[in-house]
N, C-alpha and C positions, 0 to 999 in steps of 0.2 A: 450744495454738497455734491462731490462727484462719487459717479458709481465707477469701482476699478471690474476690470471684466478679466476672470480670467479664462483663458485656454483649453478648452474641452480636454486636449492632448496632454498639456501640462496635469489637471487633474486625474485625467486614467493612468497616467506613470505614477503620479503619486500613489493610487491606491495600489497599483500591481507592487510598488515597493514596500508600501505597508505590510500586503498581503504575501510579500516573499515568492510573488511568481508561482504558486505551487498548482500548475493547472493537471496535474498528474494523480493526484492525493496522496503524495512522497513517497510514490514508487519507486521516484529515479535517487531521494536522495537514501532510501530504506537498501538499494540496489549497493550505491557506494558503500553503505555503510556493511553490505555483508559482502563485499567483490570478491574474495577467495573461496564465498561456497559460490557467488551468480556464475564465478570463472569456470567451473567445474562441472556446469550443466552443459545439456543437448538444446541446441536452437529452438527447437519444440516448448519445451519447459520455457525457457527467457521469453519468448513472445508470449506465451501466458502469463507471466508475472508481470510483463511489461502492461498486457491491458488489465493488470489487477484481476485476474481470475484463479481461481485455485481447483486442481485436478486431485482424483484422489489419489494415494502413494508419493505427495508432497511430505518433504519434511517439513519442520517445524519454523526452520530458517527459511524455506522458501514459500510456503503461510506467511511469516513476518515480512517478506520483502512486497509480497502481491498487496496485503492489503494491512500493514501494521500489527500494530500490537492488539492481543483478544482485549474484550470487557472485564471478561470474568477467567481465572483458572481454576480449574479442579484436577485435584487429585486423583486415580483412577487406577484400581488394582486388576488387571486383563485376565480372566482366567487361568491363563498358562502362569501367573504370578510377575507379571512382568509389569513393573509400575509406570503407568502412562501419564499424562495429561487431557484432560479435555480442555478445549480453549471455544469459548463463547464470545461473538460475533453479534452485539445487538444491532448494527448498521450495513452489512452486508448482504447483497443482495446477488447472489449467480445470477449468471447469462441464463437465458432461457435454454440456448442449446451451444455445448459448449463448442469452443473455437481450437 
């Protein structure tokens, strides 16, 4: 019986296509998906979202684009009565010191 050998090269394309290439954690495609608010930011902000980091005074769409969708939402009434949300993050992890 013969053995067929395949291609080291051939296999890591196959998996990178299984896997959709996403070596980013779908910054860039979370980025397309919101390009009318990404357009609208200062270079500063886009390179933070680009390495997946979040600053405080983020809005909610530029949260979503760094690092997806939260685990959990809550509801949250602000003192002033201003109705918020909290968005929880069980996988997220900041920079030690931000960039």
């Amino acid at each position: 019986m013969k053995k067929q050998f395949i291609p080291f090269g051939a296999v890591l394309t196959l998996a990178l296509l299984i896997s959709g290439c996403e070596t980013d954690g779908g910054v860039t495609a979370r980025i397309q998906e919101k390009s009318t608010a990404y357009a609208e930011l200062q270079q500063p902000e886009k390179d933070c979202i680009a390495q997946g980091n979040v600053m405080p005074g983020f809005t909610s769409d530029m949260v979503y684009m760094a690092v997806g969708s939260p685990t959990k939402v809550e509801p949250e009434r602000l003192p002033d009565g201003t109705d918020a949300e909290i968005w929880t993050y069980n996988n997220y992890f900041p920079p030690a010191t931000p960039t």
